[in-house]
N, CA, C and O atoms as a GROMACS GRO file, in nm:
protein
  608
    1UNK      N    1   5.922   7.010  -1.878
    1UNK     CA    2   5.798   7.063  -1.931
    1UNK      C    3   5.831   7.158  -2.046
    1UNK      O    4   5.935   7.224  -2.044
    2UNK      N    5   5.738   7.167  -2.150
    2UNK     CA    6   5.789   7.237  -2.280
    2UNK      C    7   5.707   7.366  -2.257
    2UNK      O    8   5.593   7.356  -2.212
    3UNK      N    9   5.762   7.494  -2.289
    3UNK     CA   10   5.782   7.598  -2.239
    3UNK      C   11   5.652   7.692  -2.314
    3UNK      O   12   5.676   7.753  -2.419
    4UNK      N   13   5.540   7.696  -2.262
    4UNK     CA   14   5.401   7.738  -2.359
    4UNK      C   15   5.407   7.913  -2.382
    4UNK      O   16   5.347   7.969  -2.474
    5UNK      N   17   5.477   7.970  -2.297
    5UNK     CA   18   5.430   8.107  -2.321
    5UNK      C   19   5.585   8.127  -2.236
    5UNK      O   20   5.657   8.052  -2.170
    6UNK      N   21   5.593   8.323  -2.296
    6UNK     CA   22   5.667   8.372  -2.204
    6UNK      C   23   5.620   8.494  -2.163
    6UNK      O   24   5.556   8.558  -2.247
    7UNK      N   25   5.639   8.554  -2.030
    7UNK     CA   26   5.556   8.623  -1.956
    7UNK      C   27   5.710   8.768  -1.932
    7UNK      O   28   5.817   8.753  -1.873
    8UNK      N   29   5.668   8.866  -1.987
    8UNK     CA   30   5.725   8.991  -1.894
    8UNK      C   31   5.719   8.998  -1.724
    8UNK      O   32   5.616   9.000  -1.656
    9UNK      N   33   5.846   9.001  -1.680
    9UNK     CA   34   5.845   9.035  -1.512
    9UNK      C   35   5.750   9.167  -1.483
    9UNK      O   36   5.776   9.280  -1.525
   10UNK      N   37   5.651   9.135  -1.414
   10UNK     CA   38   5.581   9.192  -1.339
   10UNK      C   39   5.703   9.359  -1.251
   10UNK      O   40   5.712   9.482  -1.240
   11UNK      N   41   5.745   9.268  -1.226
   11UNK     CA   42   5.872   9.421  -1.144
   11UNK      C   43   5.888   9.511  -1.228
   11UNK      O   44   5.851   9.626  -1.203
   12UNK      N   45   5.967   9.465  -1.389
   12UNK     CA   46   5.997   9.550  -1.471
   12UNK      C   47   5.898   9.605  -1.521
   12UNK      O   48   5.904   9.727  -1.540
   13UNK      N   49   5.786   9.538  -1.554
   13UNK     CA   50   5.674   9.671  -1.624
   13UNK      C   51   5.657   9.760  -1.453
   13UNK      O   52   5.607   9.872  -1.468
   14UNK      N   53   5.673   9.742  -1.380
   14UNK     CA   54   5.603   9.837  -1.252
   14UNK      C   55   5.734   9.963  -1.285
   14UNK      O   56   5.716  10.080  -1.319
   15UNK      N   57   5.873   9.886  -1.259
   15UNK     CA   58   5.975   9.985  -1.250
   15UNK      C   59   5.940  10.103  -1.332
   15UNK      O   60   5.916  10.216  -1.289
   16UNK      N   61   5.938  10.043  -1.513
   16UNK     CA   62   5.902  10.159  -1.560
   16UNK      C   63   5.762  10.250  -1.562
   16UNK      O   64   5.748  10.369  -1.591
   17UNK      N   65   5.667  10.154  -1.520
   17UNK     CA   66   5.542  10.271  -1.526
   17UNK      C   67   5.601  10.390  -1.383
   17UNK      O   68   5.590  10.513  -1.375
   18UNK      N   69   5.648  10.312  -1.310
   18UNK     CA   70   5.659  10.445  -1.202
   18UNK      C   71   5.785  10.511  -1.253
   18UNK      O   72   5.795  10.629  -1.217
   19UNK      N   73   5.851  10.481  -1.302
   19UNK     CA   74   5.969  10.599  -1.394
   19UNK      C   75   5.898  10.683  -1.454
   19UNK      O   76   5.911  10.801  -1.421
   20UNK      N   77   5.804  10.649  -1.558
   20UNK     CA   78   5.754  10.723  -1.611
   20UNK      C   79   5.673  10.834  -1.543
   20UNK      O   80   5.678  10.951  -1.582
   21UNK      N   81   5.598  10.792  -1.438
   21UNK     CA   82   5.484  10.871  -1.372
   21UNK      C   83   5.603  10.959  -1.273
   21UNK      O   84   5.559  11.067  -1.234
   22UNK      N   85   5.708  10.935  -1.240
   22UNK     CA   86   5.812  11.046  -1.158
   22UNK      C   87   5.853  11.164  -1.269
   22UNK      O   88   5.858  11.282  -1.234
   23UNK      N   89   5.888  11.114  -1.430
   23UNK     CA   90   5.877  11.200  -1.473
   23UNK      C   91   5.796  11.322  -1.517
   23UNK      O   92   5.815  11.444  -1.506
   24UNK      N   93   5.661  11.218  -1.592
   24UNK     CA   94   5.544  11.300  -1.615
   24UNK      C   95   5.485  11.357  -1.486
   24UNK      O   96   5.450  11.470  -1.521
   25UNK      N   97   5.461  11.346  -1.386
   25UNK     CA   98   5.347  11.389  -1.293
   25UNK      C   99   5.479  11.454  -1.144
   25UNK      O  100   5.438  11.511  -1.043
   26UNK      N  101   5.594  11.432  -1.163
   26UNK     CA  102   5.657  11.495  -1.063
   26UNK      C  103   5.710  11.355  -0.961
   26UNK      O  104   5.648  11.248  -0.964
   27UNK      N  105   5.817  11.374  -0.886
   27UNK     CA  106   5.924  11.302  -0.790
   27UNK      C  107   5.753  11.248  -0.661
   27UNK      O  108   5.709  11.138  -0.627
   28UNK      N  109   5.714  11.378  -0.633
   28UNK     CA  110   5.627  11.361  -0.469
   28UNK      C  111   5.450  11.354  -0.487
   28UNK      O  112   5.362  11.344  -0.401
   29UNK      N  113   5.441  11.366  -0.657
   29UNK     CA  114   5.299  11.380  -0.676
   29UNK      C  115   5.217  11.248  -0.630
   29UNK      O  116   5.235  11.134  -0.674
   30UNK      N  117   5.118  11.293  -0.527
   30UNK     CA  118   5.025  11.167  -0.439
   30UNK      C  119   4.975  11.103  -0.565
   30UNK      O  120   4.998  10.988  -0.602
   31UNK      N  121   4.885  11.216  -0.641
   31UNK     CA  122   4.765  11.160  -0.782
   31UNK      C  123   4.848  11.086  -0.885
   31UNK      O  124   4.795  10.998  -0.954
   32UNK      N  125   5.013  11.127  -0.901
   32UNK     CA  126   5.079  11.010  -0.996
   32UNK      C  127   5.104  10.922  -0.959
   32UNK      O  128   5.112  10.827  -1.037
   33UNK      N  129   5.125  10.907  -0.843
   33UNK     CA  130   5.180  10.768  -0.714
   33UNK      C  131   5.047  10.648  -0.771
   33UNK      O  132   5.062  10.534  -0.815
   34UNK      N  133   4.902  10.736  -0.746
   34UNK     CA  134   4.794  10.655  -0.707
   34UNK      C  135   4.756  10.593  -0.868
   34UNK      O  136   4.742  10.476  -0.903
   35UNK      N  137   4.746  10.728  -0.955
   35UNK     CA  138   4.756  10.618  -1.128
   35UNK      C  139   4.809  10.523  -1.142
   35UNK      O  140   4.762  10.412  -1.170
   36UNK      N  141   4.976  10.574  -1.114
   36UNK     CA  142   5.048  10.462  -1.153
   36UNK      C  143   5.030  10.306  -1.095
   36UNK      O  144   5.055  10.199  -1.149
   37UNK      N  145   4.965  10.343  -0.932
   37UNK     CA  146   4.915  10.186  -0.845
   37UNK      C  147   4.813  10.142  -0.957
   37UNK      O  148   4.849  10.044  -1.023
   38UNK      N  149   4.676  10.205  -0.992
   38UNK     CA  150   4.591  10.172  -1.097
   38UNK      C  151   4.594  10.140  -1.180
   38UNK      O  152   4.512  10.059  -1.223
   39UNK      N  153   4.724  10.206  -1.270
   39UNK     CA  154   4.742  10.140  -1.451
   39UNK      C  155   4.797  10.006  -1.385
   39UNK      O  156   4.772   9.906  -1.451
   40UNK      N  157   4.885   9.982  -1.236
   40UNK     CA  158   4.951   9.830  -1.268
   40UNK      C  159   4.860   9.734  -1.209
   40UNK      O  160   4.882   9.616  -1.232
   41UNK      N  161   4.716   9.781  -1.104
   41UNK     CA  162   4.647   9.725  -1.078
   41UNK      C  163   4.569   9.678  -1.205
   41UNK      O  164   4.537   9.560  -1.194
   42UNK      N  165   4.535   9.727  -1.303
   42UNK     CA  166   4.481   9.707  -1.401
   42UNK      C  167   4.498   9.606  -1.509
   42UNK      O  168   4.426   9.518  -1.557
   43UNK      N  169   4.653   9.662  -1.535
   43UNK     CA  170   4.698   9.594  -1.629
   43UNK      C  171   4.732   9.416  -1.554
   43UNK      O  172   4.713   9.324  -1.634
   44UNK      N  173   4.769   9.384  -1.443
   44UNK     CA  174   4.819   9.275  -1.353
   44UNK      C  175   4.644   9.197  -1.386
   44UNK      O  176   4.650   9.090  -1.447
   45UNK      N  177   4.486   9.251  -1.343
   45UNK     CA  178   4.370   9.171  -1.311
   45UNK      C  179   4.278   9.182  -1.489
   45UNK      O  180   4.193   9.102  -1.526
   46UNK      N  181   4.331   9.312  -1.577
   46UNK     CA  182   4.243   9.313  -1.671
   46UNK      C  183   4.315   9.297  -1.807
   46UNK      O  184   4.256   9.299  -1.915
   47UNK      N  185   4.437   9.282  -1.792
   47UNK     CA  186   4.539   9.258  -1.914
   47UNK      C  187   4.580   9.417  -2.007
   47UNK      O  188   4.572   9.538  -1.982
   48UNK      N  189   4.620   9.340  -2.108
   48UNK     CA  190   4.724   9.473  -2.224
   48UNK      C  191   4.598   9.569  -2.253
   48UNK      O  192   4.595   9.672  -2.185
   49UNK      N  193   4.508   9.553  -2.331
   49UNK     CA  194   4.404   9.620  -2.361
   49UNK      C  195   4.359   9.741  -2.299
   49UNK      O  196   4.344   9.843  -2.366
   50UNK      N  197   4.337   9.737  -2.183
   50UNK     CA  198   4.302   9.837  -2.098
   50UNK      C  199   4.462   9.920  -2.043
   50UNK      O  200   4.474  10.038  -2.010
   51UNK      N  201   4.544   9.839  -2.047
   51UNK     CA  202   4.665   9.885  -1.981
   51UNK      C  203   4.720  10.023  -2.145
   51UNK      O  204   4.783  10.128  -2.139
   52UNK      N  205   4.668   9.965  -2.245
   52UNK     CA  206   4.710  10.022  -2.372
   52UNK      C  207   4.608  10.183  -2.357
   52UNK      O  208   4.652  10.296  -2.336
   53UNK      N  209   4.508  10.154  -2.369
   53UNK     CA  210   4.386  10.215  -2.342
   53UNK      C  211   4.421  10.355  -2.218
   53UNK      O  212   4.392  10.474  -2.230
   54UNK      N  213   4.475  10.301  -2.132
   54UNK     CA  214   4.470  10.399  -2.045
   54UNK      C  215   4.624  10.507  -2.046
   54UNK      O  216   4.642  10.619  -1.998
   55UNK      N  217   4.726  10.404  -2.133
   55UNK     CA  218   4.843  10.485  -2.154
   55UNK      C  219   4.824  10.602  -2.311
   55UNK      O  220   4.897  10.695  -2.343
   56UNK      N  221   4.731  10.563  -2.364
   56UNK     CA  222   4.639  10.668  -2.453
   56UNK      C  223   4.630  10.783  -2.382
   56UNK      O  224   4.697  10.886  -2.385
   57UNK      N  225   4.544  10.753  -2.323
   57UNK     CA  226   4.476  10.879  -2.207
   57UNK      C  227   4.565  10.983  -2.189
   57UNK      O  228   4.575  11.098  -2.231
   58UNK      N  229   4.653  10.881  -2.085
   58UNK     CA  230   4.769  10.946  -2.036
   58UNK      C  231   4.867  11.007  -2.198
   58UNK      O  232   4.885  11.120  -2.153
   59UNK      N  233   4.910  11.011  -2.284
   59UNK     CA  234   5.007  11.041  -2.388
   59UNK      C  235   4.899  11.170  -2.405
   59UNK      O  236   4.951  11.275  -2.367
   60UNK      N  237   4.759  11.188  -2.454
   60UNK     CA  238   4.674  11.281  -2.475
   60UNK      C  239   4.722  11.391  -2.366
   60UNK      O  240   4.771  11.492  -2.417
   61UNK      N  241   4.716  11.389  -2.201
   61UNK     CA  242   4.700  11.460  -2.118
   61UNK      C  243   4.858  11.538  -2.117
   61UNK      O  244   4.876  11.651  -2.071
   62UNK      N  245   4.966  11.453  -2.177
   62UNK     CA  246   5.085  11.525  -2.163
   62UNK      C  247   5.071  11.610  -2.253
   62UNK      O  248   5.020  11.601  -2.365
   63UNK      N  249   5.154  11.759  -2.160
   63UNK     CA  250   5.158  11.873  -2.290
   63UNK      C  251   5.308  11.933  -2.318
   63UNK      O  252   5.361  11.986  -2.416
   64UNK      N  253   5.354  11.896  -2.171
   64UNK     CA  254   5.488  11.925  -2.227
   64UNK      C  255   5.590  11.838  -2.283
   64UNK      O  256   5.594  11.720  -2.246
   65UNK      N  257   5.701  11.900  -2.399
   65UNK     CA  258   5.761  11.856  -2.437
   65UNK      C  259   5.843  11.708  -2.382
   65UNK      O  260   5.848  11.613  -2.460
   66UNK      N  261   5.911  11.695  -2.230
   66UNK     CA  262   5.938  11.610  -2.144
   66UNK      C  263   5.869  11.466  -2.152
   66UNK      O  264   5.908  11.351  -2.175
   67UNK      N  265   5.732  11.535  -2.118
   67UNK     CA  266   5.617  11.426  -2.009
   67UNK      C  267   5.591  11.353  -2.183
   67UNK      O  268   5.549  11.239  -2.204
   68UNK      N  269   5.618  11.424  -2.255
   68UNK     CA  270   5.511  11.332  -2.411
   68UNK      C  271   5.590  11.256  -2.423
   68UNK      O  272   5.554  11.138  -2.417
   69UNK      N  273   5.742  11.289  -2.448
   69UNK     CA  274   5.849  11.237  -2.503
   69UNK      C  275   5.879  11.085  -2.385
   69UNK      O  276   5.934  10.981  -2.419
   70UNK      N  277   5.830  11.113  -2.260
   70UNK     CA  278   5.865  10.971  -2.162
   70UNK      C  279   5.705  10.933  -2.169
   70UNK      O  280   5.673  10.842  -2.093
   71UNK      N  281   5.615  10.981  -2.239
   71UNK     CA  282   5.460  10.868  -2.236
   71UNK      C  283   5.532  10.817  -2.366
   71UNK      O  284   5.556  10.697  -2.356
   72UNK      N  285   5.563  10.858  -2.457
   72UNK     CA  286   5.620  10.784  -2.620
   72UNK      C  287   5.695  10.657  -2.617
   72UNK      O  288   5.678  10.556  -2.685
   73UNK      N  289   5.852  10.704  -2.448
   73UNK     CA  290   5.912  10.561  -2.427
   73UNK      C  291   5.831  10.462  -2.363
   73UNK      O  292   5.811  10.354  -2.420
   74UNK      N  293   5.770  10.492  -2.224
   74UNK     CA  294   5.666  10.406  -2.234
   74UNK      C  295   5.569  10.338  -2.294
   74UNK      O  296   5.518  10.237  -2.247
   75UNK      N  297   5.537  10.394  -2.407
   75UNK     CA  298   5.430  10.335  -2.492
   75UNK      C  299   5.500  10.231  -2.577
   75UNK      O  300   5.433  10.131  -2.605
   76UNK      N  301   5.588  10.236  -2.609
   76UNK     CA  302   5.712  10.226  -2.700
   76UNK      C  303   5.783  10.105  -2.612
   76UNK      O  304   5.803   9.998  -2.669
   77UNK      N  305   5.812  10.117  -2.510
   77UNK     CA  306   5.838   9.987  -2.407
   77UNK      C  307   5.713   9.861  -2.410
   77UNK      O  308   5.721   9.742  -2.442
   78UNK      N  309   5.593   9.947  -2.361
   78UNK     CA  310   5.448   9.830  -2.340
   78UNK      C  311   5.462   9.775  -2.502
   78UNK      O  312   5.485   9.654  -2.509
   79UNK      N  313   5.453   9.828  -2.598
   79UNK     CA  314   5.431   9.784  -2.724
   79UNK      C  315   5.456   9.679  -2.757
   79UNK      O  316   5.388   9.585  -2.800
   80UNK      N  317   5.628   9.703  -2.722
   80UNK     CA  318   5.710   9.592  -2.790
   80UNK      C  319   5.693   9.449  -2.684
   80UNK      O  320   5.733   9.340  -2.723
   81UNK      N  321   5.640   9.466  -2.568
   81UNK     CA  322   5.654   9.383  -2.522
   81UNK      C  323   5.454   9.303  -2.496
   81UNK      O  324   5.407   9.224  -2.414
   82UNK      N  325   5.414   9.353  -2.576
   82UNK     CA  326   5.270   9.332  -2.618
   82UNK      C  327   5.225   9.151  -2.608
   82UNK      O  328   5.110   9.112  -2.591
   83UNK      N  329   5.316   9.084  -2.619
   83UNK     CA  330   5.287   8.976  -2.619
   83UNK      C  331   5.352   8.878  -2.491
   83UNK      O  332   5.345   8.755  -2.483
   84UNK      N  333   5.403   8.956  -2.413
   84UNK     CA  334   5.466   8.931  -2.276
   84UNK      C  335   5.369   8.964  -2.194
   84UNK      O  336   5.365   8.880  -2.105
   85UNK      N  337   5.284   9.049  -2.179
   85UNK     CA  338   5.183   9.103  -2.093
   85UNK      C  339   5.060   9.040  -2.077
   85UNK      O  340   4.948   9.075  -2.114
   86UNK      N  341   5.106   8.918  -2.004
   86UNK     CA  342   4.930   8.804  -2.034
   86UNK      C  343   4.953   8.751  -1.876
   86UNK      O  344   4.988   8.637  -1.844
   87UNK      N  345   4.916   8.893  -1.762
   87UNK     CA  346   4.929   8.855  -1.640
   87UNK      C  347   4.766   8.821  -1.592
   87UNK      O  348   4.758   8.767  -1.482
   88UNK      N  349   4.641   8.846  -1.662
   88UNK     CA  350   4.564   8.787  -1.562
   88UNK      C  351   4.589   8.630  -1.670
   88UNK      O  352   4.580   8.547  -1.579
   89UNK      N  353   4.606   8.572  -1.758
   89UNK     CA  354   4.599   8.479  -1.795
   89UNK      C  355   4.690   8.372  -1.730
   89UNK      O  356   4.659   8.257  -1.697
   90UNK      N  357   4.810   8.437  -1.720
   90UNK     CA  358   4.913   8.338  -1.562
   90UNK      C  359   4.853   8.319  -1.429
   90UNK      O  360   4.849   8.221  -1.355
   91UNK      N  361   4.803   8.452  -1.418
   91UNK     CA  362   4.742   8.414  -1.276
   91UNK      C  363   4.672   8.290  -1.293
   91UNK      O  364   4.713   8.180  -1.257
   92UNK      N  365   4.562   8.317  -1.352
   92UNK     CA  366   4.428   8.218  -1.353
   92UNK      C  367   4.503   8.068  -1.364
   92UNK      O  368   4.455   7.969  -1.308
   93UNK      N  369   4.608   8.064  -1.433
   93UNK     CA  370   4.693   7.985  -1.454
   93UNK      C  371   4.751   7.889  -1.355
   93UNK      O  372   4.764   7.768  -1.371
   94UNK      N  373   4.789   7.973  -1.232
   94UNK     CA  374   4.872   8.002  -1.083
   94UNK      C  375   5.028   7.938  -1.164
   94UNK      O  376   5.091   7.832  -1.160
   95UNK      N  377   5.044   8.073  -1.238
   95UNK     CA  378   5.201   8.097  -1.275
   95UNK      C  379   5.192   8.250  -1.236
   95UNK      O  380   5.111   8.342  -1.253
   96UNK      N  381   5.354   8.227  -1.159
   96UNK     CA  382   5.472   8.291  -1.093
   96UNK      C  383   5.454   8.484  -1.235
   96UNK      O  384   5.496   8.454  -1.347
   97UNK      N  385   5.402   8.643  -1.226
   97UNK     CA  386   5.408   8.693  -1.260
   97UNK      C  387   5.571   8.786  -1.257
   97UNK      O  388   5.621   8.889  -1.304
   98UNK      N  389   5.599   8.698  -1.192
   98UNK     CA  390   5.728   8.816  -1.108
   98UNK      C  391   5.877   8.708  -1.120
   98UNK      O  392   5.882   8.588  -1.093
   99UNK      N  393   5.982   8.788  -1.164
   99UNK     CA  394   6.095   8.690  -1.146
   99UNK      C  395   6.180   8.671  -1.018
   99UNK      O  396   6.303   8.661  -1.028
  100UNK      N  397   6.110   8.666  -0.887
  100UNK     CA  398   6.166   8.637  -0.791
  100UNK      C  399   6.218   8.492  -0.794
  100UNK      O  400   6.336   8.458  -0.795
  101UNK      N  401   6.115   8.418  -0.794
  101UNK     CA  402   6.111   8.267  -0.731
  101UNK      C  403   6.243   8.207  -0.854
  101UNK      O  404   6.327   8.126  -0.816
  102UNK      N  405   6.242   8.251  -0.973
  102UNK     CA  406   6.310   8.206  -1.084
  102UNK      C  407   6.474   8.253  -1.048
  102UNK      O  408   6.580   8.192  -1.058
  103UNK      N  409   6.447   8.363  -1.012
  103UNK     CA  410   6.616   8.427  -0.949
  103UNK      C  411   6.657   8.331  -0.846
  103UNK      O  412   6.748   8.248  -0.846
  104UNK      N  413   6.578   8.358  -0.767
  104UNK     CA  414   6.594   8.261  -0.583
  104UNK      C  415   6.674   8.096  -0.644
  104UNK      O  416   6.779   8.039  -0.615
  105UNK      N  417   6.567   8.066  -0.733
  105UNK     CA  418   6.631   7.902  -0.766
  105UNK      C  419   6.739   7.910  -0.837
  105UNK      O  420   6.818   7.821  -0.805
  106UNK      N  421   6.783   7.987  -0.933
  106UNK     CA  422   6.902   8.047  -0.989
  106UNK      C  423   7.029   7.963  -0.874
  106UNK      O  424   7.108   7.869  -0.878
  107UNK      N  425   6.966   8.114  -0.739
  107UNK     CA  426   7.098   8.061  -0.661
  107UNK      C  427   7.140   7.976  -0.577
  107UNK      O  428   7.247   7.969  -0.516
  108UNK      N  429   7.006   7.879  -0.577
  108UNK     CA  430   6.980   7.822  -0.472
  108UNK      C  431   7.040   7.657  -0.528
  108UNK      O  432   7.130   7.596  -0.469
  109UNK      N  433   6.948   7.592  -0.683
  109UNK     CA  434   6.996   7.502  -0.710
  109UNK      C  435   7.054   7.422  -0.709
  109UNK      O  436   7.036   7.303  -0.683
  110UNK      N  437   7.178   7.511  -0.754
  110UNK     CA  438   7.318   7.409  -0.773
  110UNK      C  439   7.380   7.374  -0.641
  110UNK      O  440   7.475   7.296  -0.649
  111UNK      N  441   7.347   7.415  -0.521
  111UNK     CA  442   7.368   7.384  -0.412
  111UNK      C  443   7.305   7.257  -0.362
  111UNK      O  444   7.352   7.188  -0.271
  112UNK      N  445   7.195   7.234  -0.429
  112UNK     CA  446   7.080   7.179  -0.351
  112UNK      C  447   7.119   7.041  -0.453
  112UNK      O  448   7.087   6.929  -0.412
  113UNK      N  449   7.181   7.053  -0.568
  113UNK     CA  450   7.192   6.955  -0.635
  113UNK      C  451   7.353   6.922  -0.598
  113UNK      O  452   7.358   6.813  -0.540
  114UNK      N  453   7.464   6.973  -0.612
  114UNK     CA  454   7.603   6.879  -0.600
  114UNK      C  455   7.630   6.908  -0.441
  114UNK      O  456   7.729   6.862  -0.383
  115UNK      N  457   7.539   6.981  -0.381
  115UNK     CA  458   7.570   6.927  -0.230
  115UNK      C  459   7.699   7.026  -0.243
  115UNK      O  460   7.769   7.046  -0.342
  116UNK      N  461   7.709   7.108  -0.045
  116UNK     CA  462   7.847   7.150  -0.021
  116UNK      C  463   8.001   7.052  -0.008
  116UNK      O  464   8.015   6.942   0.045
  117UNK      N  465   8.060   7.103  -0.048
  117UNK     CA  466   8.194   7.029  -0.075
  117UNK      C  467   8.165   6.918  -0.178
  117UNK      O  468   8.259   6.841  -0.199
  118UNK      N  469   8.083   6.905  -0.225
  118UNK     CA  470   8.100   6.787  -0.364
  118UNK      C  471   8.158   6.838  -0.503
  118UNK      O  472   8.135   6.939  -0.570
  119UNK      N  473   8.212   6.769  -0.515
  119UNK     CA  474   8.207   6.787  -0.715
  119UNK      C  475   8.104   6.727  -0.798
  119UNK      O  476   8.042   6.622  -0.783
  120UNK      N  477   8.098   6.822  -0.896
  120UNK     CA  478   8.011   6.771  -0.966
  120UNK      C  479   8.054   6.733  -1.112
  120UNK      O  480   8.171   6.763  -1.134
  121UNK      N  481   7.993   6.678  -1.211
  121UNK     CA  482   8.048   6.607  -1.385
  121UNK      C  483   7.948   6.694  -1.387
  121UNK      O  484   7.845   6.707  -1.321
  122UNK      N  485   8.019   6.778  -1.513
  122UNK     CA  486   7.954   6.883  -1.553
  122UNK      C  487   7.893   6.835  -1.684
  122UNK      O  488   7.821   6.916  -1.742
  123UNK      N  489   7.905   6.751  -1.725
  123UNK     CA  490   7.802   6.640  -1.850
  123UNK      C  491   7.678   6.617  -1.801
  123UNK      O  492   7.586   6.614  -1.884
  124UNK      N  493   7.651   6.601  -1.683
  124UNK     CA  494   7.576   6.521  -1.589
  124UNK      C  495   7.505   6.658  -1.509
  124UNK      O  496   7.414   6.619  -1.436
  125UNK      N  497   7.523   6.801  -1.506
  125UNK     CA  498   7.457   6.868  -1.398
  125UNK      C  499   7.367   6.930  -1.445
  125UNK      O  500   7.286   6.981  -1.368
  126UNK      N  501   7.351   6.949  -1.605
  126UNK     CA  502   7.263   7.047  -1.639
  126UNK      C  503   7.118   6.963  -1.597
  126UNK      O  504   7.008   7.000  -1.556
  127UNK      N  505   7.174   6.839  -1.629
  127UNK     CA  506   7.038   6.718  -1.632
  127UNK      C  507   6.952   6.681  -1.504
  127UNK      O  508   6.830   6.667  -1.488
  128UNK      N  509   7.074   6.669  -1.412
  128UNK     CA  510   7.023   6.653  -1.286
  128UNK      C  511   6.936   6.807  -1.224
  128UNK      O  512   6.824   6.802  -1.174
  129UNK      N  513   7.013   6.927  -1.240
  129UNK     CA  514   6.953   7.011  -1.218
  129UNK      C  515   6.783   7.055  -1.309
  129UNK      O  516   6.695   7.128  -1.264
  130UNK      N  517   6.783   6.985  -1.435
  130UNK     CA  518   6.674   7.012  -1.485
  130UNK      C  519   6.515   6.919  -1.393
  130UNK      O  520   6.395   6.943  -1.390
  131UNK      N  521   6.617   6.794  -1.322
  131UNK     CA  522   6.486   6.713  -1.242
  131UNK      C  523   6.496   6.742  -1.056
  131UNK      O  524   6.468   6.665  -0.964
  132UNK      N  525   6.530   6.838  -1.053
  132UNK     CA  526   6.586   6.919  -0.957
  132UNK      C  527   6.485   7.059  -0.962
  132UNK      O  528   6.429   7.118  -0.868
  133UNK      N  529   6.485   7.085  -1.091
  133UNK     CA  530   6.407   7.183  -1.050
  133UNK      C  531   6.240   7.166  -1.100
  133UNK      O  532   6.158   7.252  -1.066
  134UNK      N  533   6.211   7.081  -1.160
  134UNK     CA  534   6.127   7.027  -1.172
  134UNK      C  535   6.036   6.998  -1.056
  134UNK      O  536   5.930   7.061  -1.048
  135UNK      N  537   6.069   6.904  -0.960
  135UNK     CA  538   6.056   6.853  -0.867
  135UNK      C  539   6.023   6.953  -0.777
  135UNK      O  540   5.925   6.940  -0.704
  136UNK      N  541   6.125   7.094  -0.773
  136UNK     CA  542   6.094   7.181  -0.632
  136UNK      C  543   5.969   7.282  -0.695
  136UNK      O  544   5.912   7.361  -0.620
  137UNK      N  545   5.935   7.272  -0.832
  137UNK     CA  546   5.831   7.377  -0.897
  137UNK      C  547   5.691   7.278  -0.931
  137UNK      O  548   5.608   7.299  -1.019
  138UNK      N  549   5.695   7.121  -0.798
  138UNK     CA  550   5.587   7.071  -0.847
  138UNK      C  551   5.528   7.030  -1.000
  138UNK      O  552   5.419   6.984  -1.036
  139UNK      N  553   5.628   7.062  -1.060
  139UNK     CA  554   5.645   6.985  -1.220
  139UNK      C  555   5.655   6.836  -1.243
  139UNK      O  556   5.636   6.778  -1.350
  140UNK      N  557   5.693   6.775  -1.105
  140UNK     CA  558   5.740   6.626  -1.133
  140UNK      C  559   5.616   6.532  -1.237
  140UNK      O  560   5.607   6.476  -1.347
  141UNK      N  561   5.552   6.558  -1.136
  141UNK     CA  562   5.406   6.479  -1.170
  141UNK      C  563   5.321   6.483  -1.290
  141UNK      O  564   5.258   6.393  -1.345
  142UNK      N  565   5.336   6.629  -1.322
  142UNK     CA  566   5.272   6.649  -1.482
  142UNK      C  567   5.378   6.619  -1.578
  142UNK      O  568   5.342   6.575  -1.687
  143UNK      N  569   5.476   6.632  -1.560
  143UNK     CA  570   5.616   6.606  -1.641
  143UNK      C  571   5.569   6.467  -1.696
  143UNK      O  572   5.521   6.454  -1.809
  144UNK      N  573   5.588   6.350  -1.597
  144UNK     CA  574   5.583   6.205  -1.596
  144UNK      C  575   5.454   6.219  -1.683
  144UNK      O  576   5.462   6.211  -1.806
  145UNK      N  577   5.361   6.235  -1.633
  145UNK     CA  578   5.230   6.208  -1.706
  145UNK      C  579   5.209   6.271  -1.852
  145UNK      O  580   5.147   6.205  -1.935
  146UNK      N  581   5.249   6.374  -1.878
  146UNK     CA  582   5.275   6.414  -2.034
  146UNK      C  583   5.353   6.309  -2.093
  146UNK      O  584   5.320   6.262  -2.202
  147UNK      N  585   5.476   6.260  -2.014
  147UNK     CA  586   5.623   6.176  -2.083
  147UNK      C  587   5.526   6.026  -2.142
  147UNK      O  588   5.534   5.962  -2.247
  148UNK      N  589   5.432   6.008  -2.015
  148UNK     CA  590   5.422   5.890  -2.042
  148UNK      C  591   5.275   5.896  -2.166
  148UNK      O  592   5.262   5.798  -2.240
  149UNK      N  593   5.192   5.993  -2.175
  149UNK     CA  594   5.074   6.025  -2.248
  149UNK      C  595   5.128   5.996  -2.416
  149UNK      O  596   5.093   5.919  -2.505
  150UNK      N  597   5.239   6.112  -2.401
  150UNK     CA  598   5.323   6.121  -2.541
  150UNK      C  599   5.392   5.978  -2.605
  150UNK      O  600   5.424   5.982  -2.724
  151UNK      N  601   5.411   5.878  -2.545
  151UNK     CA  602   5.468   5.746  -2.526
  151UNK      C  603   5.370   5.630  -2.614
  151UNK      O  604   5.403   5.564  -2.712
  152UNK      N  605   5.244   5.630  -2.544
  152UNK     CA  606   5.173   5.590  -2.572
  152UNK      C  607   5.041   5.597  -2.724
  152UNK      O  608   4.947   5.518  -2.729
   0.00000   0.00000   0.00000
């Protein structure tokens, strides 16, 4: 399948919004804990816009030197990655926001394709593994039917 969009891991924007909110708002603060659930509830069901919108807010409310300077890297992180951040549009989609399942098959694959104790022709594995993973991500079927649409 030819590759339409690419999506920022869901984990990594969380990691850093809550980096950020340990810095700005404190290690044990409940009210930064609960923003930070909100900006990623937000940004995950209402997209960049509002997620941009509300890290405004937040850059305004910092006063000290510290908290501005880590709303700046954050802002400065979301920015650049402005065109990665299209999580209600995956959802609606029912694509994977998070790089679990993509890691998991990582390690799982090549097992599942040359089998324990086999060898494999390494000419031959990238290929097999590409209808390998196809197949376990329910790709088979639209695959064929694009292959054969485009054919015709």
């Amino acid at each position: 399948m030819p590759m339409t969009a690419t999506g920022l891991d869901f984990f990594h924007l969380s990691e850093n919004v809550h980096k950020s909110w340990r810095i700005i708002f404190g290690e044990e603060d409940e009210v930064g804990k609960q923003r930070a659930g909100e900006l990623l509830h937000t940004v995950k069901h209402e997209g960049y816009q509002l997620l941009w919108k509300d890290l405004l807010e937040l850059w305004h409310e910092c006063r000290g030197k510290v908290q501005r300077h880590e709303a700046d890297r954050l802002m400065h992180y979301v920015a650049e990655r402005k065109a990665m951040i299209l999580y209600p549009e995956f959802l609606a989609k029912g694509w994977q926001i998070g790089g679990g399942p993509t890691e998991s098959q990582c390690r799982v694959l090549p097992t599942q394709v040359k089998g324990v104790g086999m060898r494999c022709d390494a000419d031959n594995a990238e290929a097999v593994m590409a209808l390998e993973a196809m197949r376990q991500s329910n790709q088979w079927d639209p695959y064929w039917r694009m292959a054969l649409y485009q054919q015709n």
